[in-house]
Every structure is written in C-alpha cells, then in structure tokens.
VEXTOR-172353 format. One record per residue (C-alpha): z, x, y. Coordinates in steps of 0.02 Angstrom, whole numbers, plus 50000, padded with zeros to 5 digits. Layout:
<nodes>
ZXY...
</nodes>
This chain:
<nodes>
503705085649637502795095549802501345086849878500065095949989499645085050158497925082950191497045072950315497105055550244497895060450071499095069649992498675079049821499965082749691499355097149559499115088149406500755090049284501605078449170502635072049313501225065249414500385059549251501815049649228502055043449381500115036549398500165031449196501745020449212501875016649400500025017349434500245026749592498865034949679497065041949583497115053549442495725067049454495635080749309496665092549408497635083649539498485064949600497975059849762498975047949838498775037650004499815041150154500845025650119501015031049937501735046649997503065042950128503685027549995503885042849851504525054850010505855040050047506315037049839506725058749857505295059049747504245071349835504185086249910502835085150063502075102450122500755106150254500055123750216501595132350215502945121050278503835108350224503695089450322505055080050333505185059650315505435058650493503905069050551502985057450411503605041950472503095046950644501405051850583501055034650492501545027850663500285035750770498965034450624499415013750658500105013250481501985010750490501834991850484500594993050320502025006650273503604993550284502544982550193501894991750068503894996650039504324979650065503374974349901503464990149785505504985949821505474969549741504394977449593502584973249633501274986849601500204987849765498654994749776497384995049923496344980649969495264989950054493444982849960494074968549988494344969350175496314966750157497754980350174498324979349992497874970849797499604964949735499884961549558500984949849464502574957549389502064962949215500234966649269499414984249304497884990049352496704991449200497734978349098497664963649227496624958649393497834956949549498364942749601498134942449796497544950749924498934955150068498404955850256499964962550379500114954450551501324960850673501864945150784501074951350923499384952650853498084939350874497304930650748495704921050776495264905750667493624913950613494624928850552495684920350470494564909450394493664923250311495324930650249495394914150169493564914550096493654931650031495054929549955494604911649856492824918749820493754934849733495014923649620496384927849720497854919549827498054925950003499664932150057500134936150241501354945950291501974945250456502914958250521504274954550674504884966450796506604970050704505514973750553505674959750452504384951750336504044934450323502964931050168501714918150199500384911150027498944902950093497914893649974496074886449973496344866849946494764854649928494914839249965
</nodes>
C-alpha cells in the first residue's frame, strides 16, 4: 500500500486494502476517496512493511520518518503509540480530550465500545506540576475513563503507570 506524505497526514487512495485496514484495525479516518492516517499511524504501518511512504515523487524511508517524528517532538508519542498497538490495543488520539491517545480494551473498537483511558507520555526528564497533573486526573474521571501514564526512560522503555480517582 503507497501513502502520499503531507504536512501532518498521510493519505492512502481509498482501495479495499485501506478499507480493510480502517474497517478491522480502525486505523486512521476514512473519507469517500482516501484514508488519512496520523504521522504516528504511518511510521507504525511503515515499520509492520505495510506501507509504502512517498513525498511527491520519492519514496521516504523509515529512517528519514523516524527522524522526522523526532524533530516534529513525536518519537516518544511514536514508541508509545507502538508500544501499545504491540500488545494489541487499538489507539486512537486523545487529542479532545487533552491527552496523547484514547486506548481501548482488547475486544473493543471504535463505534462498538467507548475507550477505556486516556494515555499521557512523560519522558523522565519532563516536569510535571501537581496542577497538571491534577487535571489529567479530572479530565479523565469526569470523561468515564482511567488515566494511564506512560513514562518513557532514556533507553526507551515504558513504564505503565494507572492512576485512579479514589474518594474517600
């Protein structure tokens, strides 16, 4: 399957293989004519040898991608995002919600089921401040879903962490 790169998508011409692949995996949008997929979406179906990426004319490799995502400040969301879809979650974004991504339960889909929590990425040098993190918390309880952090270390591995509103 060949993808065209734009500037913060990439669209697949619509085709049985990309209605597939949003129908059963529920990657990306499906628009009449095309699938647009995220960034993220796209280097995770680049790494799979699932897709072809062009801009204009030539072809991108996974490297130039990768770099890309990096200087768009996207790789961590990226290992995340790969981290997740690799242990058989469908991930969506969380973007309405003010998170990175809406993960839902194995079994569950977009359309059939709500998610199930809302995902914020933290590298470990980030800082977090209480208020922030409070209203991760808030958002997340007031939308009927658990909060999960994922905190990304400097080797690039992911420590899951499920934070839960409790009332005393």
């Amino acid at each position: 399957m060949e993808g065209q790169l734009g500037d913060e998508v990439v669209t697949i011409k619509a085709s049985s293989i990309a209605r597939r692949l949003h129908g059963k995996s529920h990657y990306g949008k499906m628009y009449e004519d095309r699938l647009q997929l995220s960034l993220i979406e796209a280097a995770y179906l680049m790494e799979r040898g699932k897709l072809k990426l062009m801009k204009d004319e030539d072809e991108v490799s996974l490297e130039e991608f990768i770099s890309l995502l990096g200087e768009r400040g996207l790789y961590s969301k990226y290992l995340v995002y790969r981290d997740l879809r690799n242990r058989g979650y469908i991930v969506k974004t969380g973007f309405k919600y003010g998170a990175e991504f809406r993960l839902y339960e194995r079994g569950g889909a977009p359309g059939r089921t709500h998610s199930a929590y809302l995902v914020r990425v933290i590298s470990e040098n980030d800082t977090i401040h209480a208020l922030d993190f409070s209203s991760y918390v808030r958002v997340a309880h007031g939308v009927n879903k658990k909060l999960l952090m994922a905190f990304l270390d400097d080797e690039e591995d992911i420590t899951y962490y499920l934070v839960d509103w409790i009332r005393p």
